[in-house]
C-alpha positions, 0 to 999 in steps of 0.5 A: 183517719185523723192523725193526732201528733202527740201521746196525750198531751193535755194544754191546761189553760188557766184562763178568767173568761172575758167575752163580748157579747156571744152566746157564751158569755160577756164581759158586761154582765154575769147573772150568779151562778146555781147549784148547790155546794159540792155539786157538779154538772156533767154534760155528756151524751147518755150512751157514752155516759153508760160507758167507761166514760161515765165510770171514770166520772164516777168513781172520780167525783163520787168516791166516798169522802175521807172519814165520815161517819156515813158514805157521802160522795166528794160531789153530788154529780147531775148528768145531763145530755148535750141538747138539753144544755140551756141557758138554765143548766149554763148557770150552774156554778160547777160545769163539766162537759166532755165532748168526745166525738172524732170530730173534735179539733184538738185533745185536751182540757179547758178551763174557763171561769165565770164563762157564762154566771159568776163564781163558776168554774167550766172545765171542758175536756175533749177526746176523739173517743173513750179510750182517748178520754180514759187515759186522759183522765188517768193521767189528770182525772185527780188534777181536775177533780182537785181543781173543783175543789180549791174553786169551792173551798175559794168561794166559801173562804170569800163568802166568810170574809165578808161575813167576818166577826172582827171582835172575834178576830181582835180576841183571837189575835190579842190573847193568841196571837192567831189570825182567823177570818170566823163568820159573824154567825159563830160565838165565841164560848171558852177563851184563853191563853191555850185553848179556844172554842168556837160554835154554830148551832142549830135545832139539829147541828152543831159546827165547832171549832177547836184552838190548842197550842203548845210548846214546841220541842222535837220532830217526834211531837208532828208523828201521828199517834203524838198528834192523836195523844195531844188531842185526846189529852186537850179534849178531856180536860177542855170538852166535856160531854152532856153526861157526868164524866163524860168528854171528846175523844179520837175513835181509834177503831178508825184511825184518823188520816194525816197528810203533810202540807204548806200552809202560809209558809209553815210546815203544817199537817192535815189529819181528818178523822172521827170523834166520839163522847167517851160516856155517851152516844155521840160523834161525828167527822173532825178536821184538823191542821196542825203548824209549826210557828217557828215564829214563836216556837209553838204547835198549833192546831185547829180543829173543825168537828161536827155534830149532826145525828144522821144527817150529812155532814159533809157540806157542814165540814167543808164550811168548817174546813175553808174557816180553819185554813184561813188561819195565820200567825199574827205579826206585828202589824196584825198586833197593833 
């Protein structure tokens, strides 16, 4: 019996892959990558698939997102089995492949980018057998899952800088000292010193962004329901609804999620939540990151929300989640 000489432990290797001329990929050229937003391919033979290995994979991947409205998984997951792994599936820009077999030469997880198309992310986790590989994923299951999800939110935030509206940004920075990369497919609808509104909108969605600011004063204004009282009194005076009286506000009945973050080396907060039109029948999913600017000693938030009737929503506010973290506070050099 094989002996493996260590309890689980996993090399990480962080690697930008840069091969010549195998099959696997080269350095010369890299045709784009397949596959649509959020959606991953998992290579894995169907009757481990059937198994506890392919649970694990799903109840990781596919677990319902933080705060919509309707069940929508973090990643649409495709399974496919090893023989059928072609060039065609090697192009898809999200790839996972276990390879759990007592054959294997080492325990552990690999991870290559842009290995056979580009942007791609291929991630490869070894394990003699499915016990091995489920403790595996116990301990870095959330690490590999957070991994696939910065890669996405990267390539949204490089597609955006490249479409960026940089009379936007001057406006931005002028009368708000604000730094925020916005693509040139969003218009600029209400501006001030205090309040900003951005939006996209189609026949059926509307993507919307949201700027406050106010002074900052204690510790207790970054406590939850502080934060849930500033936004409900910004959104009735700044965002009316389509009815007389009617406005935006918090959907208390499913009390918004808030985690603590850096952000560009601010103090910063995270709140996700669901946002209804008081007076009407309308909502949808909010994200929202909150900063300390100790700079100038103010609070900002900015906020990403979405309308789109029975639609997903998903993949409509993670674009709007890459645009609100590429905010930053304007310096001098920014101003001139």
């Amino acid at each position: 019996m094989k002996k493996i000489l260590f309890s689980l432990l996993i090399t990480l290797l962080l690697l930008s892959a840069c091969f010549n001329g195998d099959d696997k990929g080269s350095g010369v050229f890299k045709p784009s990558s397949a596959g649509k937003l959020y959606e991953v391919l998992v290579v894995v033979e169907p009757d481990l698939w059937k198994t506890s290995v392919g649970e694990n994979i799903e109840k990781l991947f596919m677990r319902a997102m933080d705060a919509l409205p309707q069940i929508e998984p973090i990643f649409d997951v495709i399974n496919i089995q090893h023989s059928s792994f072609n060039n065609m599936f090697k192009s898809h820009r999200n790839i996972l492949n276990l390879r759990i077999s007592e054959n294997v030469d080492s325990v552990g997880i690999l991870i290559l980018r842009d290995y056979w198309a580009s942007p791609q992310l291929y991630v490869e986790i070894t394990a003699n057998n499915s016990k091995q590989f489920d403790s595996l994923m116990q301990i870095k299951g959330i690490q590999v899952l957070n991994l696939f999800l910065s890669e996405e939110k990267s390539r949204l935030l490089a597609a955006y800088k490249k479409l960026e509206d940089q009379s936007v940004r001057r406006k931005l920075i002028e009368k708000n000292q604000l730094v925020l990369n916005v693509p040139s497919k969003y218009t600029l609808d209400v501006h001030n010193e205090n309040f900003a509104w951005i939006s996209h909108e189609t026949a059926k969605t509307t993507q919307g962004i949201l700027i406050w600011q106010y002074p900052y004063r204690s510790e207790k204004q970054l406590e939850i329901n502080s934060l849930i009282l500033a936004r409900d009194s910004v959104l009735l005076k700044n965002v009316p609804g389509g009815v007389p009286e009617s406005y935006m506000a918090t959907e208390h009945q499913y009390p918004p999620v808030l985690r603590n973050i850096r952000h560009k080396g601010f103090y910063a907060l995270e709140m996700r939540g669901l946002w209804i039109v008081e007076g009407d029948f309308m909502g949808g999913p909010f994200v929202n990151l909150t900063l300390v600017d100790t700079l100038r000693n103010r609070i900002i938030t900015i906020e990403g929300f979405v309308y789109a009737g029975k639609q997903n929503k998903r993949n409509l506010l993670r674009e709007l989640e890459a645009i609100i973290y590429t905010i930053d506070v304007a310096t001098k050099e920014d101003e001139k």
